[in-house]
C-alpha positions in Angstrom: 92.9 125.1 82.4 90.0 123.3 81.0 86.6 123.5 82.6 85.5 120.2 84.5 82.1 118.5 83.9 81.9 117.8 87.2 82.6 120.0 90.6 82.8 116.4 93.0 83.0 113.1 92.0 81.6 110.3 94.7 83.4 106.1 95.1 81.7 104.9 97.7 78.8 102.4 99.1 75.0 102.3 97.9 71.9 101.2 100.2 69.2 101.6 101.4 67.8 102.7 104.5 64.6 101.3 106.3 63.8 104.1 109.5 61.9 103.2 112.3 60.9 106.0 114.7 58.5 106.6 117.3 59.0 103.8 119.6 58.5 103.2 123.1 61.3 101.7 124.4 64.5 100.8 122.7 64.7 96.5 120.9 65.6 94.2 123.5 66.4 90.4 121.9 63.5 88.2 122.1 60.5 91.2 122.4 58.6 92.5 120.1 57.8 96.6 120.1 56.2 99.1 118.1 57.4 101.7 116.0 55.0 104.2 114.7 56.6 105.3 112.0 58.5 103.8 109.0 60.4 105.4 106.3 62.4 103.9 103.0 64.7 106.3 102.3 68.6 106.5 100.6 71.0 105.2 102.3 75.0 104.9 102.7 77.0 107.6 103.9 78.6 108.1 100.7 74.9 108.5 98.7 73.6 111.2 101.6 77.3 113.2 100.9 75.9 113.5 97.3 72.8 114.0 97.3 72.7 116.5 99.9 76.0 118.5 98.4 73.8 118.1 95.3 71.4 119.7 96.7 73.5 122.7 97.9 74.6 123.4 94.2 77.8 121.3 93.2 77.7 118.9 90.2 78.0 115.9 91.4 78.5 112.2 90.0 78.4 109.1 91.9 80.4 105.8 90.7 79.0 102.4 93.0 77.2 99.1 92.8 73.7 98.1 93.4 72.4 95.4 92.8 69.3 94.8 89.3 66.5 94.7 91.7 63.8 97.1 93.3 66.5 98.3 96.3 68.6 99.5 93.5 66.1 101.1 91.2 65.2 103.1 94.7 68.6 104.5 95.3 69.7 105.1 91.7 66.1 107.1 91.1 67.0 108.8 94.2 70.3 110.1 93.3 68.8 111.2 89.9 66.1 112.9 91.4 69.0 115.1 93.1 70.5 115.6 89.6 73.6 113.6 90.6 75.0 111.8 88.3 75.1 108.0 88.1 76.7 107.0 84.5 79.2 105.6 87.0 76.8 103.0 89.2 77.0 99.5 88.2 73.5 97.6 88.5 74.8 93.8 89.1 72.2 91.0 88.8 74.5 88.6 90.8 74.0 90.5 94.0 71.5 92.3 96.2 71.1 96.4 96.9 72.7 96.3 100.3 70.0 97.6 103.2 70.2 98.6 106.9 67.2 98.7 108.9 67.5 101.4 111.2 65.4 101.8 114.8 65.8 105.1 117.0 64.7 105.7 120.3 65.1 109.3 121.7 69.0 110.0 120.5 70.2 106.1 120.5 69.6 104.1 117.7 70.0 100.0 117.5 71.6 99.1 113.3 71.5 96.4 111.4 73.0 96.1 107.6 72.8 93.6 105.0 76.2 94.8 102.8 75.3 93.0 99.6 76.6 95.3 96.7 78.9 97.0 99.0 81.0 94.1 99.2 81.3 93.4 95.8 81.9 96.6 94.2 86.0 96.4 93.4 88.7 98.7 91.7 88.4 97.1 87.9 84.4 98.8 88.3 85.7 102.5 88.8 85.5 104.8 85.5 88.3 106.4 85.2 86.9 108.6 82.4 84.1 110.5 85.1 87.1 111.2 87.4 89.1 112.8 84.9 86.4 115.3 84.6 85.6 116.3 87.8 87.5 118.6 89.9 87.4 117.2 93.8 87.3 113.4 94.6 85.6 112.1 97.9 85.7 108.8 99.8 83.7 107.0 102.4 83.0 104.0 104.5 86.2 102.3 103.6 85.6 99.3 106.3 82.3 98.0 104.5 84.0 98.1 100.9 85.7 95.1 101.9 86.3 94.5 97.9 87.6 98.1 97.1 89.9 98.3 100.3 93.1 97.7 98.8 92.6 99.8 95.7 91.6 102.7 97.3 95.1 104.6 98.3 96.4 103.8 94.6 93.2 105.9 93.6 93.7 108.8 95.8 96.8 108.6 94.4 96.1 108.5 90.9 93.6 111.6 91.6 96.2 113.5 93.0 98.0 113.0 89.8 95.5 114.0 87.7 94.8 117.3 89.7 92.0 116.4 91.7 91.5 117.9 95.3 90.7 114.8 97.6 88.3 114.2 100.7 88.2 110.7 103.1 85.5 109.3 105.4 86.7 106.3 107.1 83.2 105.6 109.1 83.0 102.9 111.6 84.2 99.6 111.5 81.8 97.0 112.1 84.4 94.0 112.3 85.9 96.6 115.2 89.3 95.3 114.1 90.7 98.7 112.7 93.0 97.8 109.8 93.8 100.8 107.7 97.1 102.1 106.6 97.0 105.6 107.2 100.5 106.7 106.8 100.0 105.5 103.2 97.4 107.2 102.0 97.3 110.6 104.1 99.8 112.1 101.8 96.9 111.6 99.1 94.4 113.4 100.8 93.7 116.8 101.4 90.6 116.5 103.6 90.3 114.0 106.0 86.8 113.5 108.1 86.7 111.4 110.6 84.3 111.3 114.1 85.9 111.1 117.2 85.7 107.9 118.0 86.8 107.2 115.0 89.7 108.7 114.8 90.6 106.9 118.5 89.7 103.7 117.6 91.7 104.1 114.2 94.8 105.3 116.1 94.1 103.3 119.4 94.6 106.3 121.6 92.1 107.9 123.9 92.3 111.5 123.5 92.3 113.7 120.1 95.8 114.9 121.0 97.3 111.6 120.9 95.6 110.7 118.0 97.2 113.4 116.2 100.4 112.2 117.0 100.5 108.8 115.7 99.0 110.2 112.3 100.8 113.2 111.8 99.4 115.2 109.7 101.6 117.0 108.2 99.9 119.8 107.1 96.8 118.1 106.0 93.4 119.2 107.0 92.0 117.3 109.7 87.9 117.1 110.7 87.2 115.8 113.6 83.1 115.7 114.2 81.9 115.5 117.7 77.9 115.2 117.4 76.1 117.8 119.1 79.6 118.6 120.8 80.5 120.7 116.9 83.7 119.7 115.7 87.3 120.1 115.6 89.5 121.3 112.9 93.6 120.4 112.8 96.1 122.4 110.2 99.7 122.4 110.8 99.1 121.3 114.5 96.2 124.2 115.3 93.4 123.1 117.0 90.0 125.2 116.1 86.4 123.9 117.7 83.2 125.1 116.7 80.5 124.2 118.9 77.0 122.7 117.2 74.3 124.7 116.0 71.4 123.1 118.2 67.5 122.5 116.9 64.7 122.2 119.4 63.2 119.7 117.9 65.9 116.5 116.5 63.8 113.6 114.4 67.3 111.7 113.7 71.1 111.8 113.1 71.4 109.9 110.5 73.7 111.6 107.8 74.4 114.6 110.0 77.9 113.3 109.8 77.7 113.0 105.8 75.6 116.3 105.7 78.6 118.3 107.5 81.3 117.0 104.8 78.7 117.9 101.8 78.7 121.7 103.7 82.3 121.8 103.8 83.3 120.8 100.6 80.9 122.6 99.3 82.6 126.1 100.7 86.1 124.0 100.4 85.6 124.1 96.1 84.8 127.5 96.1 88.3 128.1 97.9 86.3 130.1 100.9 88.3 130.4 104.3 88.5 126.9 106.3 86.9 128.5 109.3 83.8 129.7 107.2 83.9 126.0 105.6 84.1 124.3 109.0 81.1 126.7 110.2 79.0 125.8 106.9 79.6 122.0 107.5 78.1 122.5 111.1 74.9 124.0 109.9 74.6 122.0 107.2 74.9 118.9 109.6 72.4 120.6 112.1 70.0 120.8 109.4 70.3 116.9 108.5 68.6 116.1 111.7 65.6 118.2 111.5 64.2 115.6 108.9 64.0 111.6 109.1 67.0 110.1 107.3 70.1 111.7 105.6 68.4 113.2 102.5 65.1 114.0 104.2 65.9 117.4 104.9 67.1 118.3 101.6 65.1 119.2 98.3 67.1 121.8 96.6 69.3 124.7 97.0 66.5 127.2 97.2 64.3 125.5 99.6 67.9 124.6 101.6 69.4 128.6 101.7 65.7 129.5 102.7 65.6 126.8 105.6 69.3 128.2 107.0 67.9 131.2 106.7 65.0 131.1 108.7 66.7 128.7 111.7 69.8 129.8 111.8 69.8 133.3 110.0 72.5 132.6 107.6 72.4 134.5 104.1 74.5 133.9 101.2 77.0 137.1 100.9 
């Protein structure tokens, strides 16, 4: 078997993300309030899954669209700067770096994003040439790759064919109208990671039991994340929860979601037990939201397996 230049390739979503913290009360329309503090950091669910599984150790490249302007510069020297990969990111001039400003009050947090690239970036951009050298193929944010949508169960597909392992993130729906053919591209993937509500508004059910029914998942591993609640884990109809490892101190979720994938794919390539993946992805996750943003917490591997060390009193084995 020939060795593989990369451990994960990334498709998925680029922007950026403006943070506003410290504020008094949470936006109402039509006042004005105060935030304190302000941070530009990457963005998109699929970037933070790259950087931060970067960061734990795995080779990873990224294949996306910003747009030729200072938004996109950002997020392409921030990728690099976590040694992934971005031979595959498209920098268009005819479009703008997509951008969500982002305001958080206590543990709620108000959203808005301009999608620019996101939209844009379709199947005929994908190189095929960086996923047949990488070993695990992951997904994300299918909803806002409104151009990309129909092309993306023919590539699970295809990297199925070719070997690859495979990993989905549907994330929310902004629209709220749901539309995703599940039954057709399940069969293509081996890890699927959905939130809760999620996963019930995908299925249009109201409790995780139900939801498993109408998706069947016929022996295909199934995350469910639940915030501070842990998670859920579904194989072959077996429910497992962890619970969350808690911080005192929370500055933001963003990413915690994106963080726990990176942790379990990480332990998922190096074929280590699902239950000491699914605890990984927890911790990892619980480490996201010690810092502002998705990356923030995240420099490298060293400064990362010290951090786990010292809060949670995890050590590699």
């Amino acid at each position: 078997m020939s060795i593989k230049k990369y451990d994960v390739v990334v498709i998925g979503e680029l922007n950026v993300d403006l943070i506003l913290n410290k504020t008094d009360v949470f936006p109402e329309i039509g006042k004005e309030i105060l935030a304190r503090q302000m941070n530009l950091v990457l963005g998109s669910s699929s970037a933070i899954f790259a950087s931060n599984l970067s960061c734990l150790g795995a080779k990873v490249a990224f294949i996306g669209k910003t747009g030729a302007d200072l938004f996109g510069d950002f997020v392409v020297n921030s990728l690099r700067s976590k040694a992934v990969d971005t031979t595959g990111v498209v920098q268009d001039s005819s479009c703008n770096t997509g951008a969500t400003v982002v305001v958080n009050f206590n543990e709620d947090r108000a959203m808005i994003t301009h999608p620019g690239a996101m939209e844009t970036f379709s199947g005929n951009e994908v190189n095929w040439e960086i996923i047949r050298q990488s070993r695990h193929l992951h997904i994300s944010s299918y909803f806002i790759q409104t151009s990309l949508q129909k092309n993306i169960g023919d590539i699970f597909r295809k990297a199925k064919q070719l070997g690859l392992t495979t990993s989905f993130d549907p994330q929310w729906d902004p629209a709220e109208k749901w539309g995703i053919d599940l039954d057709r591209m399940l069969p293509d993937i081996d890890l699927f990671f959905p939130n809760e509500s999620e996963i019930l508004k995908i299925t249009q059910t109201s409790t995780i039991e139900d939801a498993l029914q109408k998706i069947k998942p016929a022996g295909r591993i199934i995350v469910i994340k639940q915030g501070n609640q842990g998670s859920t884990i579904i194989q072959n109809s077996k429910l497992h929860s962890l619970p969350a490892f808690l911080n005192e101190k929370v500055v933001d979720a963003i990413g915690a979601g994106d963080s726990f994938n990176a942790g379990f794919v990480y332990r998922f390539l190096q074929n280590q037990p699902l239950e000491y993946c699914h605890r990984f992805g927890n911790m990892i996750a619980a480490l996201s939201t010690t810092a502002a943003g998705g990356t923030g917490a995240f420099y490298g591997r060293q400064q990362v397996f010290t951090v786990l060390k010292e809060k949670y009193g995890y050590e590699e084995s």
